[in-house]
N, C-alpha and C positions, 0 to 999 in steps of 0.2 A: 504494500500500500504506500502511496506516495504523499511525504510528508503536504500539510497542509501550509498553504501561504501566509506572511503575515495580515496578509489584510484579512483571507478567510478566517482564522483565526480570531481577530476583533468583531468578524460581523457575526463570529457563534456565537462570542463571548455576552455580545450588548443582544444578542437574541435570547441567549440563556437567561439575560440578566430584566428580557423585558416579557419573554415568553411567559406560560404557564404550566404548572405540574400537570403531564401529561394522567398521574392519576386522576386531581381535579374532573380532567376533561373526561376523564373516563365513569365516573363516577356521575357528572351531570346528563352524561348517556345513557346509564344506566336511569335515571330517575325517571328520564321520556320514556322506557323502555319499559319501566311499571307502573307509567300511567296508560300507558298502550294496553298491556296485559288488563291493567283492572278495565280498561275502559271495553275491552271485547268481552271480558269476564261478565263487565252488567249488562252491554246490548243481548248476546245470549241468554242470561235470562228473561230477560223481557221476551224477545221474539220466543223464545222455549215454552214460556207462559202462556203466548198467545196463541203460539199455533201444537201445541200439545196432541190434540188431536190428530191433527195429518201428523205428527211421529209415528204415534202408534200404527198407522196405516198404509205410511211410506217408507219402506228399508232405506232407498237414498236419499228424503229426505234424512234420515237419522244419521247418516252416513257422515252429512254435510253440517250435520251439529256437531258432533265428533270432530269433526275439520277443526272446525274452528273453536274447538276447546283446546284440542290440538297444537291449534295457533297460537291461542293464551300462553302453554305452558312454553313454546318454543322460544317467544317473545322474553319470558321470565327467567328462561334458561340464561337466553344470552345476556342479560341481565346481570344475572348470578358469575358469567364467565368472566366478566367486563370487572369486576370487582374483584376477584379474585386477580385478572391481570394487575389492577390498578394497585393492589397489597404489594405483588410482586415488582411492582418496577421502581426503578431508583431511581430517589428525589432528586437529581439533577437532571433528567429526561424532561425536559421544556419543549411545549409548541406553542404555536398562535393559533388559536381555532378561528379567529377571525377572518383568513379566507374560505377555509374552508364551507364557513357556514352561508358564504354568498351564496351558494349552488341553491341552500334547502329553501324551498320555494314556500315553506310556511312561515313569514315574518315572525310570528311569538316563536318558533321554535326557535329560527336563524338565532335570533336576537338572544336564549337562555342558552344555546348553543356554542354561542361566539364569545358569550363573558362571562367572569367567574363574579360577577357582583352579584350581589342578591337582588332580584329582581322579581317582583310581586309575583307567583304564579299564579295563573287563571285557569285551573283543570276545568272548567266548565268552558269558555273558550269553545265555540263554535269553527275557530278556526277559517281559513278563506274558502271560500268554496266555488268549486268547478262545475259547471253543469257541461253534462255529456251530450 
């Protein structure tokens, strides 16, 4: 591996120095990640509740409940995994989530994404919405 420049050098150094604990970041992913889980957790039952009957009646519907409980625990898993990296990784491991969270097209998310400040959350949040 070939030695790093001085200048690279300075511009890790003032990154390390302005970045954020890649734990941190890991650990506010996981928090979207069980509010995801709880929030398929209570649509399921509602729709479960409502339509109960065609379960009983329909194998795939049942199938497709199953999915998506499924999906809950998938969601909780990576959760669970994200946190367990976050224990393991050492406290000088700095990023800036702040580009990255240009991409995510959900403003509240971007936004508790990109910084480590405390920022209100709003699990009720409607979020933007797309009509198909």
């Amino acid at each position: 591996m070939s030695q790093m420049s001085s200048a690279a050098a300075r511009n890790l150094s003032a990154y390390n120095e302005h970045g954020e604990s890649i734990a941190d970041v890991l650990s506010r992913v996981r928090d979207e990640l069980d509010q995801i889980a709880s929030s398929i957790d209570n649509m399921q039952a509602v729709v479960g509740e409502l339509t109960w009957d065609l379960a009983r009646q329909d194998p795939e519907y049942l199938k497709a409940m199953q999915s998506v409980d499924h999906s809950a625990q998938v969601v909780a898993g990576l959760g669970d995994f994200l946190v367990a990296l976050a224990k393991d990784a050492p406290a000088d491991w700095r990023l800036n989530p702040a580009a990255a969270s240009k991409i995510v097209r959900l403003a509240d998310l971007a936004a508790r994404l990109a910084t480590s400040s405390t920022l209100p959350k709003n699990s009720e949040s409607d979020g933007d919405c797309d009509f198909f």
